[in-house]
C-alpha positions in Angstrom: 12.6 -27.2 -13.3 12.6 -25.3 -10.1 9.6 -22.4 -10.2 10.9 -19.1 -8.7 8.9 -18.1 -5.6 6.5 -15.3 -6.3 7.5 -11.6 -5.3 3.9 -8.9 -5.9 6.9 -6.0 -6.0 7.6 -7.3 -9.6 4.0 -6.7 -10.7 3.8 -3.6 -9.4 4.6 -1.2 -12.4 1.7 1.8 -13.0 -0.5 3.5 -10.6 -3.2 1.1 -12.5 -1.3 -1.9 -11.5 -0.9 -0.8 -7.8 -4.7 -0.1 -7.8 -5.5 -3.5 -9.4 -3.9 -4.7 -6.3 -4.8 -2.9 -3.8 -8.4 -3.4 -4.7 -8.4 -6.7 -4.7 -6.4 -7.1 -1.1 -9.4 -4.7 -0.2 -12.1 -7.4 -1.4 -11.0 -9.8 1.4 -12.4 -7.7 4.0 -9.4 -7.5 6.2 -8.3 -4.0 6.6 -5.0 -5.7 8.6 -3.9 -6.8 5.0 -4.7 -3.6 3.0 -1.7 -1.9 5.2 0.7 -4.7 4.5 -0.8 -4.4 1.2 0.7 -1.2 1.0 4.0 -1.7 2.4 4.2 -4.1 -0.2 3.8 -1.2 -2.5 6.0 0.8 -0.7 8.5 -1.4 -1.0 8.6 -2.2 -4.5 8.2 1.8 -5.5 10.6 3.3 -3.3 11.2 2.5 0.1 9.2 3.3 3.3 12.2 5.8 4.2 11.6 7.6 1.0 7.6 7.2 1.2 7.4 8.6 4.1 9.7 12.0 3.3 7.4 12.3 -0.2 4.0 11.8 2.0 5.5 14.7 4.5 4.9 11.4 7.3 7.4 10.4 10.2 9.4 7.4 8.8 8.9 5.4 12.1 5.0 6.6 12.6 4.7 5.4 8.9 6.1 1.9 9.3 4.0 1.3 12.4 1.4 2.7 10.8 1.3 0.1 7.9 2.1 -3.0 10.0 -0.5 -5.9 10.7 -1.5 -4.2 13.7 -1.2 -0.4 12.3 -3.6 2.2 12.8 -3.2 4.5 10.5 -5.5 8.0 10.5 -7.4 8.5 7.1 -4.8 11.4 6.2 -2.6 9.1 6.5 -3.6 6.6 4.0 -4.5 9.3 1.7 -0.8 11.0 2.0 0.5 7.4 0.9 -1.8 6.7 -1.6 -0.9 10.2 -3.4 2.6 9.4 -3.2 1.3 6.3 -5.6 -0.6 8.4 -8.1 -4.0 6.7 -6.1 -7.2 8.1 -4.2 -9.3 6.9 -2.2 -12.7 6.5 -3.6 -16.2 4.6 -2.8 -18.4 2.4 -4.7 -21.4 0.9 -3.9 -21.0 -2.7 -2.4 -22.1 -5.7 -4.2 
């Protein structure tokens, strides 16, 4: 029996499960992976075209913004992470 490959957009249901996620692409260290991280999100919620016009952001600025070598300002990342239901927050490292 074949296994099917393995797509994150199906797991992404609530704000809680996009959190769950997010959180742990963040415990790798690599802030490179948090934006594709949330193009993944973006993706399987509603489109970056369609992100971008809820988050008020340029469609093109937004998908450079969340590629491997994006750069996004923190407004940025906070506009996107509303769209989601999400904040950003701090805790105190391990």
């Amino acid at each position: 029996m074949a296994s099917l490959p393995f797509n994150v957009e199906d797991y992404l249901n609530s704000p809680e499960d996009i959190a769950a996620y997010l959180d742990a692409v963040l415990e790798d260290g690599d802030e490179r992976v948090l934006l594709l991280a949330l193009r993944d999100v973006a993706k399987a919620k509603c489109g970056i075209a369609s992100l971008a016009e809820a988050a008020e952001l340029n469609r093109e600025s937004l998908y450079k913004a969340l590629s491997k070598n994006g750069n996004p300002r923190l407004d940025t990342l906070a506009a996107v992470l509303k769209v989601f239901g999400l904040r950003l927050s701090v805790t105190k490292a391990a």
